[in-house]
C-alpha positions in Angstrom: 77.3 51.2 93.1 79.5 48.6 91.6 83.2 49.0 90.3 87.1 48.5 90.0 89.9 50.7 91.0 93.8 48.9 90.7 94.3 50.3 94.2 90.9 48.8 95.6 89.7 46.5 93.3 86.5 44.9 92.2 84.0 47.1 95.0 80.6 47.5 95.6 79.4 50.5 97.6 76.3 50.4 99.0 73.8 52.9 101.4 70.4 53.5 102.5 68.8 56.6 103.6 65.5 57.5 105.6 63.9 60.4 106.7 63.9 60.4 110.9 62.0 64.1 110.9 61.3 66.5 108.4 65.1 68.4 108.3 66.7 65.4 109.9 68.2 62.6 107.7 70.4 59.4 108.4 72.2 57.4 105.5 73.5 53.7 106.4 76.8 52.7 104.3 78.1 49.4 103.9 81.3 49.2 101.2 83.2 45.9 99.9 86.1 46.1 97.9 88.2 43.2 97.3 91.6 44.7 98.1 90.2 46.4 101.4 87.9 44.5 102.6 84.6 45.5 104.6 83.5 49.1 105.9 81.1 50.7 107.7 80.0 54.3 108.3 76.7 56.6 109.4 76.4 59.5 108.3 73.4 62.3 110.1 72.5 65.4 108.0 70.1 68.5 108.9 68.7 71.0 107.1 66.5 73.5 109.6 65.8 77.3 108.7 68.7 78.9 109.2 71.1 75.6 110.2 72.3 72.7 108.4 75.7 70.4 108.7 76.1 66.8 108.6 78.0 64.4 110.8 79.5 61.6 108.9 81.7 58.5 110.2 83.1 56.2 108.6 85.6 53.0 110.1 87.1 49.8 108.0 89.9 47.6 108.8 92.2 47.7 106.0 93.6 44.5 104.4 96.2 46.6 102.8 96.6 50.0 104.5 100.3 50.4 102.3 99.9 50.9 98.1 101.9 49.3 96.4 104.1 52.5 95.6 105.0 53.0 99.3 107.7 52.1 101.5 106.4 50.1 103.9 109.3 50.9 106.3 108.6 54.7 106.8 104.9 54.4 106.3 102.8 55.1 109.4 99.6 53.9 108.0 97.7 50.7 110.1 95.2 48.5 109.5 92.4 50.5 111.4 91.1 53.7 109.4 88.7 56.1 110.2 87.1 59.6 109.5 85.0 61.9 112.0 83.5 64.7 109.9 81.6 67.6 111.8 80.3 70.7 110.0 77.6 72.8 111.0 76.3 76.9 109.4 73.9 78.4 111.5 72.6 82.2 110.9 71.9 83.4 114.5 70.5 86.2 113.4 70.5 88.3 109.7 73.5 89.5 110.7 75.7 86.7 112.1 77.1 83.7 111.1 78.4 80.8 112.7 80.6 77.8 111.2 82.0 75.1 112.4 84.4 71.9 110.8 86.1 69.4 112.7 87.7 66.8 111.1 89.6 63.9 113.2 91.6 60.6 110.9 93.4 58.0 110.8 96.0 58.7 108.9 97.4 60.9 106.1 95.6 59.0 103.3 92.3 58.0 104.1 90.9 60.8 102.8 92.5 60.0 99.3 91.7 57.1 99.6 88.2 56.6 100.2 87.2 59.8 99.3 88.9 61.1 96.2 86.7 63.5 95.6 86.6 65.6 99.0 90.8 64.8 98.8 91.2 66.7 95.0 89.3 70.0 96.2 90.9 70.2 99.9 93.9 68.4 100.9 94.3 69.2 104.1 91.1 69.1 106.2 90.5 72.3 108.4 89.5 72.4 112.2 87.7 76.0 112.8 84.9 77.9 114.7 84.1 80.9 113.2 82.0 83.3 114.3 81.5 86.6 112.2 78.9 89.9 112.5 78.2 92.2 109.6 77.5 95.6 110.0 76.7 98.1 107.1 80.5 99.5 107.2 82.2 97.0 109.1 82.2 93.2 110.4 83.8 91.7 113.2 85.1 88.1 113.3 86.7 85.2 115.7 88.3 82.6 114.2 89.1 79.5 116.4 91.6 76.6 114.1 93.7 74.2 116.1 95.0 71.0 114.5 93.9 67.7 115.7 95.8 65.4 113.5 99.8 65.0 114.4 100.4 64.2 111.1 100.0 67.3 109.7 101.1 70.8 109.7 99.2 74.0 110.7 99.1 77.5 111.8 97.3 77.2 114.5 94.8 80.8 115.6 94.3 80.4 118.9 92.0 83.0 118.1 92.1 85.2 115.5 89.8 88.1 116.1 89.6 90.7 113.0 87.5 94.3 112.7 87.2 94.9 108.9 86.6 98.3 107.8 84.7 98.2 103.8 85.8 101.0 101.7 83.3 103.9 102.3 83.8 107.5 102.0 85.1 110.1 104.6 82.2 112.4 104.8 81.1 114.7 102.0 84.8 114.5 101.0 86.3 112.8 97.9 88.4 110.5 100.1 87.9 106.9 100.9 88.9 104.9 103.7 89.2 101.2 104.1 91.4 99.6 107.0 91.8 96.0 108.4 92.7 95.5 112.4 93.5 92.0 113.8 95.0 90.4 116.6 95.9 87.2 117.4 97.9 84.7 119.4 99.7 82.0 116.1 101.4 79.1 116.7 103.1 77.2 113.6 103.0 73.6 114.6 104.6 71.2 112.4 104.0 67.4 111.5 105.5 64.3 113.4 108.0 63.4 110.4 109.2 66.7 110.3 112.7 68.3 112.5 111.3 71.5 112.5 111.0 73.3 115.9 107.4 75.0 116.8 107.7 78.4 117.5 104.7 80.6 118.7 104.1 84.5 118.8 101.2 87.2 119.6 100.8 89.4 116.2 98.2 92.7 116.5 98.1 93.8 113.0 96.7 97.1 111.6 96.3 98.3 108.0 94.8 101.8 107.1 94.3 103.1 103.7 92.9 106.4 102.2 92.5 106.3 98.5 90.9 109.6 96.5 89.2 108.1 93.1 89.4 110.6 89.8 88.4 110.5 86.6 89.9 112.1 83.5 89.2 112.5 79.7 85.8 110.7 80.8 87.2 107.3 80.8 90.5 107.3 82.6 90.0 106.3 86.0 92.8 107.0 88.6 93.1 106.0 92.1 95.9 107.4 93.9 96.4 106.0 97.3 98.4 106.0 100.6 98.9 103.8 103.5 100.4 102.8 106.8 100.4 99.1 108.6 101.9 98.8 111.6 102.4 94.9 113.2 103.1 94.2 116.7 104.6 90.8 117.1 105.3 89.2 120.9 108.3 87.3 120.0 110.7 87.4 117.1 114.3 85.6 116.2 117.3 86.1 115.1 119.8 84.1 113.0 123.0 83.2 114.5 126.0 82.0 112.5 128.7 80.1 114.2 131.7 78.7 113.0 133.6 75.8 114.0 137.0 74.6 113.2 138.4 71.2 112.9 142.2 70.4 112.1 142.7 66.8 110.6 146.3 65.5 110.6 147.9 63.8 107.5 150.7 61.6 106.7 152.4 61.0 103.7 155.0 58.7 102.7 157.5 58.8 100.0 160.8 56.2 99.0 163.8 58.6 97.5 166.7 56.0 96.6 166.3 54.0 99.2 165.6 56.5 101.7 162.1 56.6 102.9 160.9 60.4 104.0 157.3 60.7 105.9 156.0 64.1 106.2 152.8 64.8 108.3 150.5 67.8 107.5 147.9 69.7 109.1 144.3 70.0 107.3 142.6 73.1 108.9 138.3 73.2 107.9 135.8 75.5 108.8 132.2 74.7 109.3 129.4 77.5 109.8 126.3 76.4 111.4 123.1 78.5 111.4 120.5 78.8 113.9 117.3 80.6 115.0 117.4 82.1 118.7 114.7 83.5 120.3 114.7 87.6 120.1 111.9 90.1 121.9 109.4 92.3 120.9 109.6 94.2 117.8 107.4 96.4 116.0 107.2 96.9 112.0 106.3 99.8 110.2 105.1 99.9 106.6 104.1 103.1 104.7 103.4 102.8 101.3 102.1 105.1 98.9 100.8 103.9 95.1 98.1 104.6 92.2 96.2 102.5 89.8 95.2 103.5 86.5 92.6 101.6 84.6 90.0 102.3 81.6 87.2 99.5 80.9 86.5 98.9 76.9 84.0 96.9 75.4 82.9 95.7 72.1 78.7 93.8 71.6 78.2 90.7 69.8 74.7 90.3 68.3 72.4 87.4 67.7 76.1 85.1 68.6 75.9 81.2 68.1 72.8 78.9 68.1 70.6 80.6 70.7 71.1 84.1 68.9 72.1 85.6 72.1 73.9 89.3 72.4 76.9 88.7 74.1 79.3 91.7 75.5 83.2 91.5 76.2 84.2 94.2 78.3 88.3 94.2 79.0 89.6 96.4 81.8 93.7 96.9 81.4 95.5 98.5 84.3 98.7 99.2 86.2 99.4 99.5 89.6 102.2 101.2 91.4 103.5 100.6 94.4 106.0 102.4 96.6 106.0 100.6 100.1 108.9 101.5 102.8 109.7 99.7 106.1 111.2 101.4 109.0 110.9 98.0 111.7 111.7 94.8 111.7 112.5 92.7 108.4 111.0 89.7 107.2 113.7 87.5 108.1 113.6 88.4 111.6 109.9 87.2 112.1 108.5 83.8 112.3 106.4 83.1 109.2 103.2 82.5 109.5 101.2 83.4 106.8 101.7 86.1 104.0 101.5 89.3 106.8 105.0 87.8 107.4 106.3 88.2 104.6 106.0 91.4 103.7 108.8 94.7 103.4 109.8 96.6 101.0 108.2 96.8 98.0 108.4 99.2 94.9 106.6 97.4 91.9 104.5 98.3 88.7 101.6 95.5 88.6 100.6 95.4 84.4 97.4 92.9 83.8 93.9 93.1 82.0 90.5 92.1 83.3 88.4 90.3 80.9 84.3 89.8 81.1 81.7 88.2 79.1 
């Protein structure tokens, strides 16, 4: 496949591919480009009932690691660039899945580099085992990600084991139940280039909710809910403000008739400094109560456009209210990790529309 690209010029990529056994199959690359120079890479795919991943590799040394839009000075990008690739799905049985990535590079770019394409759906490549049973009301999951590149940042699970509870009903009762319990050990870990400090903690999160669907005037349908989440964390912080103060002397001259007066001053500052110290255990408490309201309408076009098809547009508005009250620790206490972090208080009305066709 022949081209030109400003930041590679004139290239011409080139592979072959053979069958080794039915399921099994190895594809040779060797690329060119004018800017870049040679490369090399293998890549091994499978396909098996039940299984299939691919391992790919691929290695050049670069004639010009550094675009032309980059400071050379701060860039930590060499000459030799690689990419290890590992993924692997496997159904163990009809109820459990495994997957697996792994990706190990070079460097920061050589995944937009040389391959744009994987770089504009994921940015970041993820590093995972996951290993997940379904059940018919439940499904219980590990979840293994570590980073394996410096150069970025990550939360890292180290695991992450979750028990998810699909809404069902309670019985012969008109209550529903649906609840989420997880616990893990997290670790934010941050890139090379950053000052950031890691910090680590051990979260067990549960969420419970019971919700009690009606329906009025035949198409009003209301679902009044309520709640609690409680969230364990190992280790929290706190922020400490101190203040320091700094006196500078000054001296200032002046002639009067002759007579020369000096006076000398005293400049007082103060400077506040911020900082996060380690704090204990803490516990926080959510409770939230809420409904949503929502009606569908919908309106059939017949025999619509060239292939005289019927076509149906169904739009669902709704609100949904939220009262959510926290009686533990606040946000700005916990190390953020992800979005479970971040939540407190909360008393909202959510207004949208759902449209099909």
């Amino acid at each position: 496949r022949p081209g030109y690209r400003s930041r590679m010029g004139g290239y011409l990529l080139s592979s072959y591919y053979h069958t080794l056994r039915p399921g099994l199959r190895a594809e040779h690359h060797v690329d060119y480009r004018t800017r870049r120079g040679f490369a090399v890479g293998e890549d091994l795919t499978w396909n098996a009932p039940g299984a299939t991943g691919a391992l790919k590799l691929y290695y050049l040394s670069d004639d010009q690691p550094i675009d032309d839009d980059e400071d050379a000075a701060t860039s930590d990008i060499d000459s030799q660039r690689y990419r290890i690739h590992l993924d692997h799905n496997q159904s163990l049985d009809e109820r459990t899945l495994l997957l697996m990535q792994l990706n190990y590079l070079s460097d920061t770019d050589v995944i937009e580099d040389f391959f744009n394409r994987e770089y504009r759906a994921v940015r970041q490549p993820e590093n995972y085992i996951s290993l997940s049973h379904q059940r018919e009301h439940f499904s219980v999951s590990a979840l293994l990600n570590a980073r394996l590149n410096d150069f970025y940042s990550n939360v890292d699970r180290l695991p992450e084991v979750t028990i998810d509870f699909m809404r069902q009903q309670l019985g012969r009762s008109s209550f529903y139940y649906e609840g989420q319990t997880q616990a893990a050990r997290l670790e934010r870990v941050w890139m090379d280039s950053l000052s950031g400090e890691d910090y680590a903690s051990i979260r067990f999160d549960t969420e419970h909710m019971v919700y009690q669907p009606r329906r009025y005037f035949g198409w009003l349908n209301l679902v009044p809910r309520v709640g609690y989440r409680g969230t364990y964390y190992s280790d929290t912080k706190e922020t400490v403000t101190t203040e320091s103060v700094s006196t500078t002397n000054t001296t200032t001259t002046t002639v009067v008739g002759g007579v020369t007066n000096t006076v000398t001053s005293a400049v007082t500052s103060t400077n506040s400094v911020s900082t996060d110290v380690a704090r204990g255990a803490e516990l926080r408490n959510l409770f939230e109560v809420g409904a949503e309201a929502s009606f569908k309408t919908f309106k059939v076009w017949e025999d619509w456009g060239e292939n005289r098809i019927d076509l149906r547009h169904i739009l669902e508005p709704y609100a949904n209210y939220t009262l959510r009250m926290n009686s533990g620790v606040e946000p700005v206490d916990l190390y953020q990790f992800d979005s479970v972090d971040a939540l407190g208080e909360l008393h909202q009305i959510l207004i949208g529309a759902g449209n099909k066709l």
